[in-house]
mmCIF file of the N, C-alpha and C atoms, coordinates in Angstrom:
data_MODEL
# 
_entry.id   MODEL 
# 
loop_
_atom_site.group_PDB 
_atom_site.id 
_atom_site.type_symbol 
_atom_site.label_atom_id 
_atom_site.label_alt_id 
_atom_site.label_comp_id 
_atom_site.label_asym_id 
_atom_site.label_entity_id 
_atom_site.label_seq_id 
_atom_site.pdbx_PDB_ins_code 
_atom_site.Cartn_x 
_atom_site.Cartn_y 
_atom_site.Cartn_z 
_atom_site.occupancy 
_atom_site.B_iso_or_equiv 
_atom_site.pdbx_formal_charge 
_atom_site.auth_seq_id 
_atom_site.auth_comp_id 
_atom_site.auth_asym_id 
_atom_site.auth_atom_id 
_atom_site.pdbx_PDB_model_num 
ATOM 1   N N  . UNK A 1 1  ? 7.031   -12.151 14.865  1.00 0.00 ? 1  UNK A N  1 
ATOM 2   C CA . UNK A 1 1  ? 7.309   -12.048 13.450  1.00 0.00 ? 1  UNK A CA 1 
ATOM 3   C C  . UNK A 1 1  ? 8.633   -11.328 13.236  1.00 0.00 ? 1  UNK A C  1 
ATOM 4   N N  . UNK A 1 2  ? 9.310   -12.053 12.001  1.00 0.00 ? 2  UNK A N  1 
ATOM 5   C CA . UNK A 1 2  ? 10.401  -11.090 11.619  1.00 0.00 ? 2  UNK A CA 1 
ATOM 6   C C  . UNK A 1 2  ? 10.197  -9.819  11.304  1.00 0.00 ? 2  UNK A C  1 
ATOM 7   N N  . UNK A 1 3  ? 11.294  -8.726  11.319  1.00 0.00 ? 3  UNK A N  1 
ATOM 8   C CA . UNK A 1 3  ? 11.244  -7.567  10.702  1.00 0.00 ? 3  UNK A CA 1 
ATOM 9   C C  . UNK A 1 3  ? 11.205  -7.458  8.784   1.00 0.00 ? 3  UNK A C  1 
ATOM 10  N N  . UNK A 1 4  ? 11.736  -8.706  8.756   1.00 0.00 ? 4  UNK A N  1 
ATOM 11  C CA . UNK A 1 4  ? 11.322  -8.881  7.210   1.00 0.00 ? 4  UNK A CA 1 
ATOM 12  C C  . UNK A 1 4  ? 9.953   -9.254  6.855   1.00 0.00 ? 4  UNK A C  1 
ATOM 13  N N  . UNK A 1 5  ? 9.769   -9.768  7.581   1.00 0.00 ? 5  UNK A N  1 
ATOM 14  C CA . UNK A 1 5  ? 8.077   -10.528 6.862   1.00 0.00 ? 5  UNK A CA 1 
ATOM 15  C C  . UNK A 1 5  ? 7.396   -9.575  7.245   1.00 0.00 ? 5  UNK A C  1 
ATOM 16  N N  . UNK A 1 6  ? 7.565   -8.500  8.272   1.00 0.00 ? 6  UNK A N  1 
ATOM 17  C CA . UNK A 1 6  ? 6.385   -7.362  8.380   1.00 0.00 ? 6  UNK A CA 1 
ATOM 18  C C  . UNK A 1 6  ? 6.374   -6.886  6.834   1.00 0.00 ? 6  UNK A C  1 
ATOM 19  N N  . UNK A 1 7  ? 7.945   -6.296  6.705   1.00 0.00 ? 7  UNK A N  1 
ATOM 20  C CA . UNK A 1 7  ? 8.219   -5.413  5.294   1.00 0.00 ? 7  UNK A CA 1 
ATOM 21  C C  . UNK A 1 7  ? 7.142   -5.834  4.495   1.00 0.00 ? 7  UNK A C  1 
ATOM 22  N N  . UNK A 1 8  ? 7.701   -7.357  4.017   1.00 0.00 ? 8  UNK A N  1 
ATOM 23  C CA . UNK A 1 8  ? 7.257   -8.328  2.786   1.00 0.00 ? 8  UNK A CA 1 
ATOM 24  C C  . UNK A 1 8  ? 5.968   -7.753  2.541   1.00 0.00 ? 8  UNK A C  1 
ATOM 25  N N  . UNK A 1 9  ? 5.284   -7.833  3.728   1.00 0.00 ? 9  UNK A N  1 
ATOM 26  C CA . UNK A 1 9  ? 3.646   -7.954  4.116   1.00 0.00 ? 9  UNK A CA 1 
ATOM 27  C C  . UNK A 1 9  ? 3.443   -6.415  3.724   1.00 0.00 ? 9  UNK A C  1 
ATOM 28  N N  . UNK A 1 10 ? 4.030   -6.008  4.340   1.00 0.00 ? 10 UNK A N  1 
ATOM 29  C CA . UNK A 1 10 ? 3.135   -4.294  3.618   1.00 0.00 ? 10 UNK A CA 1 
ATOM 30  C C  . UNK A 1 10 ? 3.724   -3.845  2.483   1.00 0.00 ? 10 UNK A C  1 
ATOM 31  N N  . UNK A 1 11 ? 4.374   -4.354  2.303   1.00 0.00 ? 11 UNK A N  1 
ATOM 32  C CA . UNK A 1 11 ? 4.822   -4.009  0.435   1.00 0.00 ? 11 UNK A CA 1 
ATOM 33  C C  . UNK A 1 11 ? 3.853   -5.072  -0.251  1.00 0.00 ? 11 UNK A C  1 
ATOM 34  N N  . UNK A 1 12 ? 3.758   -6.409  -0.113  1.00 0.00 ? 12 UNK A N  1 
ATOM 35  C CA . UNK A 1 12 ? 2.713   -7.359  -0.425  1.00 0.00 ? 12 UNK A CA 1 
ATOM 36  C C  . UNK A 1 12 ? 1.572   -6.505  -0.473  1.00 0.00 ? 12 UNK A C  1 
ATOM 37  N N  . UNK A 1 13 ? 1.043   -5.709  0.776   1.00 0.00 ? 13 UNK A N  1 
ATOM 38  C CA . UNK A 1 13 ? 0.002   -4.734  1.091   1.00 0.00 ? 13 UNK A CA 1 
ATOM 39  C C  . UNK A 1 13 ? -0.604  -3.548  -0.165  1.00 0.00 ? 13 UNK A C  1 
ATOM 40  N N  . UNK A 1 14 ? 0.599   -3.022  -0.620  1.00 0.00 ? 14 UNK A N  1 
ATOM 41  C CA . UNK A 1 14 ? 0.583   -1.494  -1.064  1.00 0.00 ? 14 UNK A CA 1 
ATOM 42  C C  . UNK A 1 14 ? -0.042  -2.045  -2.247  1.00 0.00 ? 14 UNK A C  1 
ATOM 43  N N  . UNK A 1 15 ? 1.219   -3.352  -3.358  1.00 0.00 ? 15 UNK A N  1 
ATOM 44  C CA . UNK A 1 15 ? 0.830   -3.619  -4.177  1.00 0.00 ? 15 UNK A CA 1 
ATOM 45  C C  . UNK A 1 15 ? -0.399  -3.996  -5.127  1.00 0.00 ? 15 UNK A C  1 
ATOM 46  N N  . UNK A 1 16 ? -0.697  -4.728  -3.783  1.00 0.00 ? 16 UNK A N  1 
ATOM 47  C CA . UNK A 1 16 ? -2.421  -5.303  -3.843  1.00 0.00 ? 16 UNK A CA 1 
ATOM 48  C C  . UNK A 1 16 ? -3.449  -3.802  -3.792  1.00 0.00 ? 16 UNK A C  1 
ATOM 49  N N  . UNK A 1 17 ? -3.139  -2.600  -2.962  1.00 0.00 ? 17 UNK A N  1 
ATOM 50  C CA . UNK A 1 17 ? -3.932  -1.516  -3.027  1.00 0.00 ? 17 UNK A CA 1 
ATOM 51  C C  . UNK A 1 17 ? -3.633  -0.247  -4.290  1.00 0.00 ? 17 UNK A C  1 
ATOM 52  N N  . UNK A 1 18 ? -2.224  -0.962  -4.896  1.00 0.00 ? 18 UNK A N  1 
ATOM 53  C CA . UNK A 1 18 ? -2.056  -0.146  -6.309  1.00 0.00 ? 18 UNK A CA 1 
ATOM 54  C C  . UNK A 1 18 ? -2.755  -0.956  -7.269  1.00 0.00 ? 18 UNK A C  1 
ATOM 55  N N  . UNK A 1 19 ? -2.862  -1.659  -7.372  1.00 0.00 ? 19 UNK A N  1 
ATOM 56  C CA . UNK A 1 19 ? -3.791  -2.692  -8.184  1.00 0.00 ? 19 UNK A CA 1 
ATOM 57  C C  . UNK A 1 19 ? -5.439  -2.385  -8.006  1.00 0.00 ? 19 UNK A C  1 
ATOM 58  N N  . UNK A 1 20 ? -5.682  -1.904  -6.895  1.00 0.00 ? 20 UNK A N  1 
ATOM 59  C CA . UNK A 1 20 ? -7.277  -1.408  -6.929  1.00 0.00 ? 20 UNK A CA 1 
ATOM 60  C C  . UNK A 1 20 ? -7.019  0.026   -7.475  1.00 0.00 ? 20 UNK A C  1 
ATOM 61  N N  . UNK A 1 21 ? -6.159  0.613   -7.161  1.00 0.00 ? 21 UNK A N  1 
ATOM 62  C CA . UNK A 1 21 ? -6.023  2.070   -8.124  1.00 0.00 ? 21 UNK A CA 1 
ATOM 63  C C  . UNK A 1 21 ? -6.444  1.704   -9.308  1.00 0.00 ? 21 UNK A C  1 
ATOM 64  N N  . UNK A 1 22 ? -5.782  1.550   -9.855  1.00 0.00 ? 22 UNK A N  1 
ATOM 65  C CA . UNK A 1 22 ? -5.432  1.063   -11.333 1.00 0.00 ? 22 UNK A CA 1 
ATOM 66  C C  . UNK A 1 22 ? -7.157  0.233   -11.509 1.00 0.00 ? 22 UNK A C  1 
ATOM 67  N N  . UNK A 1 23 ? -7.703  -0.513  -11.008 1.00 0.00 ? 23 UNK A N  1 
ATOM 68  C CA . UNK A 1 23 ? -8.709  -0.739  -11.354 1.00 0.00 ? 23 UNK A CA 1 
ATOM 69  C C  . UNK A 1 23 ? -10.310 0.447   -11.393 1.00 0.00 ? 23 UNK A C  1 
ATOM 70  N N  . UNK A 1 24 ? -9.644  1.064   -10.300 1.00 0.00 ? 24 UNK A N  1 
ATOM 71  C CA . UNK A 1 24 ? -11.115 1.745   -10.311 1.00 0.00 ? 24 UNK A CA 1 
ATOM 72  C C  . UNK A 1 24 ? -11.034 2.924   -10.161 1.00 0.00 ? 24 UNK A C  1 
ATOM 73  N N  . UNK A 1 25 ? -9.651  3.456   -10.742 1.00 0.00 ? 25 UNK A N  1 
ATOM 74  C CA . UNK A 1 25 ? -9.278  4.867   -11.336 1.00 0.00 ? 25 UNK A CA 1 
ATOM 75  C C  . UNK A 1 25 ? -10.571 5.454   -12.481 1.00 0.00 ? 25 UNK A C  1 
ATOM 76  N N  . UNK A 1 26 ? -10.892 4.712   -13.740 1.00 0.00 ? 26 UNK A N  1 
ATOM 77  C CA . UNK A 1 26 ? -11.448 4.867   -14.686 1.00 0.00 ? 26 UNK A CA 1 
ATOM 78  C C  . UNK A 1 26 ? -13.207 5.492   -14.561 1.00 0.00 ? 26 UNK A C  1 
ATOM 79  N N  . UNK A 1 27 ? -13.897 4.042   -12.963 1.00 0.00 ? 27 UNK A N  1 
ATOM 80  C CA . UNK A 1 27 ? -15.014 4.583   -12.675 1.00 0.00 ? 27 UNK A CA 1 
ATOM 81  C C  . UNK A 1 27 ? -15.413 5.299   -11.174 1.00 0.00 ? 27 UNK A C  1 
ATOM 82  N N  . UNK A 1 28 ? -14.770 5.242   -10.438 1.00 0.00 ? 28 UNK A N  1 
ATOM 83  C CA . UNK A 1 28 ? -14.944 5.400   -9.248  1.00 0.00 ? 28 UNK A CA 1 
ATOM 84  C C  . UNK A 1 28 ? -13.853 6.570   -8.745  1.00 0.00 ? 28 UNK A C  1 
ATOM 85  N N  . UNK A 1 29 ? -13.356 7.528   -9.181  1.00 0.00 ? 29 UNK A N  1 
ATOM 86  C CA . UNK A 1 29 ? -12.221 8.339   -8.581  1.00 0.00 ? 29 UNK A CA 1 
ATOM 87  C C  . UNK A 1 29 ? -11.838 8.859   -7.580  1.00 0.00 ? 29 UNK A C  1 
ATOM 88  N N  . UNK A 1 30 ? -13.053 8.836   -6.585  1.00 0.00 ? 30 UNK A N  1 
ATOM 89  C CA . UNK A 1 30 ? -12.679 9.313   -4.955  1.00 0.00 ? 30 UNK A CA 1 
ATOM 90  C C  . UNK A 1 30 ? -12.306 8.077   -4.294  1.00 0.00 ? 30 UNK A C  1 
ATOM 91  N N  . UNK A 1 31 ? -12.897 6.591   -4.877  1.00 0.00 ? 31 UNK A N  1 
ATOM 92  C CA . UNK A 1 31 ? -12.310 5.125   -4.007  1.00 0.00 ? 31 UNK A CA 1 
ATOM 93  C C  . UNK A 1 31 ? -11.040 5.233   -4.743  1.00 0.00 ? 31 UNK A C  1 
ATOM 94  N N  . UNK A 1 32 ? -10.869 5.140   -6.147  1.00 0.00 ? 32 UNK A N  1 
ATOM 95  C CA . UNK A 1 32 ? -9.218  5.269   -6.236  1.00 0.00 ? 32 UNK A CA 1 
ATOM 96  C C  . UNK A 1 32 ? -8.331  6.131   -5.627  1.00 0.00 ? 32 UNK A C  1 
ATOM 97  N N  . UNK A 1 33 ? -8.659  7.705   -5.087  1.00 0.00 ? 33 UNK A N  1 
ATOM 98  C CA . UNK A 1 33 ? -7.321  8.544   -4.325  1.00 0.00 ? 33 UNK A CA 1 
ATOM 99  C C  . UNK A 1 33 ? -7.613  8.061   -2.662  1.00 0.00 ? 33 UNK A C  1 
ATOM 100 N N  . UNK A 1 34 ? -8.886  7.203   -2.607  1.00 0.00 ? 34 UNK A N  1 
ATOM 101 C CA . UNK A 1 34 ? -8.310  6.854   -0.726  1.00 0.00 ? 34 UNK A CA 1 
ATOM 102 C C  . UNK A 1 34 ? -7.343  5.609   -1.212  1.00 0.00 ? 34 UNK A C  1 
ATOM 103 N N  . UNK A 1 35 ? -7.684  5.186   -2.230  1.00 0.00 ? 35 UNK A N  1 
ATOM 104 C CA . UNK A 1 35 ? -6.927  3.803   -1.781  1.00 0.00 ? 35 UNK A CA 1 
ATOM 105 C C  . UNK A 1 35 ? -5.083  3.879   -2.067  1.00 0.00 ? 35 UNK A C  1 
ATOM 106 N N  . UNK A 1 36 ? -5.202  5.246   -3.398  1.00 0.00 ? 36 UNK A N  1 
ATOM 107 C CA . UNK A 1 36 ? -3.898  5.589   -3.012  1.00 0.00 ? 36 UNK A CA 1 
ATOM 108 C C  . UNK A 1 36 ? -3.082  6.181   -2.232  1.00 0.00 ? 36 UNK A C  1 
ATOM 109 N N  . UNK A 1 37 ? -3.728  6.921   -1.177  1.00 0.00 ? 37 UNK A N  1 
ATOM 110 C CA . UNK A 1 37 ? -3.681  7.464   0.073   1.00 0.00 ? 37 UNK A CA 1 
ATOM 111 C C  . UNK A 1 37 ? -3.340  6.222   1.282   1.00 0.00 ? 37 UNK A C  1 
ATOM 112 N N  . UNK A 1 38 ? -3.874  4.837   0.810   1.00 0.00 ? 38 UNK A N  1 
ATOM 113 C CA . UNK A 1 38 ? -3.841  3.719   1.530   1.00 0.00 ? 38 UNK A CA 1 
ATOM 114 C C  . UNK A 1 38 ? -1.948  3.106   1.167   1.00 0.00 ? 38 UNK A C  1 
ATOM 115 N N  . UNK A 1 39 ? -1.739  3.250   -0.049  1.00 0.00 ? 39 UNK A N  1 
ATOM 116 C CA . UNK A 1 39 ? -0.535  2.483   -0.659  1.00 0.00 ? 39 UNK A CA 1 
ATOM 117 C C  . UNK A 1 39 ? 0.543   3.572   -0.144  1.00 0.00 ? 39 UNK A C  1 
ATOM 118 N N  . UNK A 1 40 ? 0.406   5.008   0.089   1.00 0.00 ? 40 UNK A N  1 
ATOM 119 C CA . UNK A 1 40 ? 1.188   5.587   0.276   1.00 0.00 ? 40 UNK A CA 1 
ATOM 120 C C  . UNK A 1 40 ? 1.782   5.631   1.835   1.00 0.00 ? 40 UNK A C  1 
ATOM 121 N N  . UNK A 1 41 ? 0.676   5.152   2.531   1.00 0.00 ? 41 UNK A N  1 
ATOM 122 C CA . UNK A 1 41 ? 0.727   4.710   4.274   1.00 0.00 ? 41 UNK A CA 1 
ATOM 123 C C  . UNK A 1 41 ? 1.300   3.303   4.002   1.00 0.00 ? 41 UNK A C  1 
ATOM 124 N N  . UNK A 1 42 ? 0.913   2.777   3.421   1.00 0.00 ? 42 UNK A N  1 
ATOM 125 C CA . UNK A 1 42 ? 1.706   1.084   3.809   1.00 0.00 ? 42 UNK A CA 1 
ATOM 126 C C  . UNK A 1 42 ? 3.333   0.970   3.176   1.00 0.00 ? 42 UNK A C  1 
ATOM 127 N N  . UNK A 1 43 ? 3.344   1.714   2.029   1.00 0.00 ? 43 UNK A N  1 
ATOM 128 C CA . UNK A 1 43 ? 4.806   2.043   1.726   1.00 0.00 ? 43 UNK A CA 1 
ATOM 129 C C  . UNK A 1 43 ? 5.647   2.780   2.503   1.00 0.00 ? 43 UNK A C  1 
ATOM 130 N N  . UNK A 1 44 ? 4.956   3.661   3.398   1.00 0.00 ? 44 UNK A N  1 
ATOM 131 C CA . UNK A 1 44 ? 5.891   4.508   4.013   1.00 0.00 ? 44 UNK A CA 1 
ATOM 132 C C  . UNK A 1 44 ? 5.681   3.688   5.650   1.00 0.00 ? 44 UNK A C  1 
ATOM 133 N N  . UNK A 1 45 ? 5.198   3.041   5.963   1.00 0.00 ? 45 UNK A N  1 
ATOM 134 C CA . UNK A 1 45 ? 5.035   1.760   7.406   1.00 0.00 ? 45 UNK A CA 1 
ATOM 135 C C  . UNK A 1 45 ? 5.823   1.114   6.544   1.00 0.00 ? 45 UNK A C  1 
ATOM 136 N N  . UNK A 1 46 ? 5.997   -0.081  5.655   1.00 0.00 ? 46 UNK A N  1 
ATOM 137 C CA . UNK A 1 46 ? 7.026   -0.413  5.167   1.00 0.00 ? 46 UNK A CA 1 
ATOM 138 C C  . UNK A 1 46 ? 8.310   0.146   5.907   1.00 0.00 ? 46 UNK A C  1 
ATOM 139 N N  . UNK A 1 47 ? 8.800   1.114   5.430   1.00 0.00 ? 47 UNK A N  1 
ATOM 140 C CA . UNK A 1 47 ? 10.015  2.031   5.380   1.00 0.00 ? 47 UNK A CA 1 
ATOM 141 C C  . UNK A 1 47 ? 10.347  2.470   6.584   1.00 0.00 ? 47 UNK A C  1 
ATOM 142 N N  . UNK A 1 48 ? 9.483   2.766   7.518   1.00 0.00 ? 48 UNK A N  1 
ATOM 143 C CA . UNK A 1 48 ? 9.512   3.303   8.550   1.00 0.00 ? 48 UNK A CA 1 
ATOM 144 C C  . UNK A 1 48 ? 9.727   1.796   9.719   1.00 0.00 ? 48 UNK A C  1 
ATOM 145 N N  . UNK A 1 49 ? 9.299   1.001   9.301   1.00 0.00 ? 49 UNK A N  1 
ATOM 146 C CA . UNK A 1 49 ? 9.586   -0.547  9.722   1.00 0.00 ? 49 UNK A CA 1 
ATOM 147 C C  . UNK A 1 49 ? 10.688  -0.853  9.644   1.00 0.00 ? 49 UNK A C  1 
ATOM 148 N N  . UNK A 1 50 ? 11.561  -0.622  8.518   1.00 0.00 ? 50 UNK A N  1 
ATOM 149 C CA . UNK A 1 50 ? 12.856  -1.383  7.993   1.00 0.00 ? 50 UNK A CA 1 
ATOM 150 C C  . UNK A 1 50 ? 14.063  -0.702  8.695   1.00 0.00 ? 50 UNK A C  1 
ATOM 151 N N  . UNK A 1 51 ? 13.644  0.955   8.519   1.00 0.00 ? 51 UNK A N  1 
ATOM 152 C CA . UNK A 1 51 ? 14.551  1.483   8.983   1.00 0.00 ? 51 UNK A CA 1 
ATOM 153 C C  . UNK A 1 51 ? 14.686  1.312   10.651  1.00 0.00 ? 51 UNK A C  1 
ATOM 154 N N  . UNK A 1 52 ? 13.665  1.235   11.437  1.00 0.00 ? 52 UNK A N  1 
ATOM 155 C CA . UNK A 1 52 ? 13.535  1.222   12.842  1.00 0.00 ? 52 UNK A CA 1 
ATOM 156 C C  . UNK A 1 52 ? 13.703  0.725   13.363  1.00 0.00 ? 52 UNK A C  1 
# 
């Protein structure tokens, strides 16, 4: 695989796991801070990908 399509893919990744934030912030608040705990690892693998 390219070094781009990893990126793509875990930014593709984060987005899709900020989108469960945002969904189940309102009833569920300990599944919403793992999953933002999840977006903050795939953004920073992202980054840590691009740069490397």
């Amino acid at each position: 695989m390219t070094k781009t399509l990893v990126v793509i893919g875990l930014l593709a990744l984060a987005g899709f796991l900020a989108g469960g934030v945002y969904a189940t912030w309102k009833t569920t608040r300990g599944l919403a801070i793992a999953l933002a705990v999840l977006v903050v690892v795939a953004l920073g693998g992202a980054v840590a990908w691009y740069l490397g």
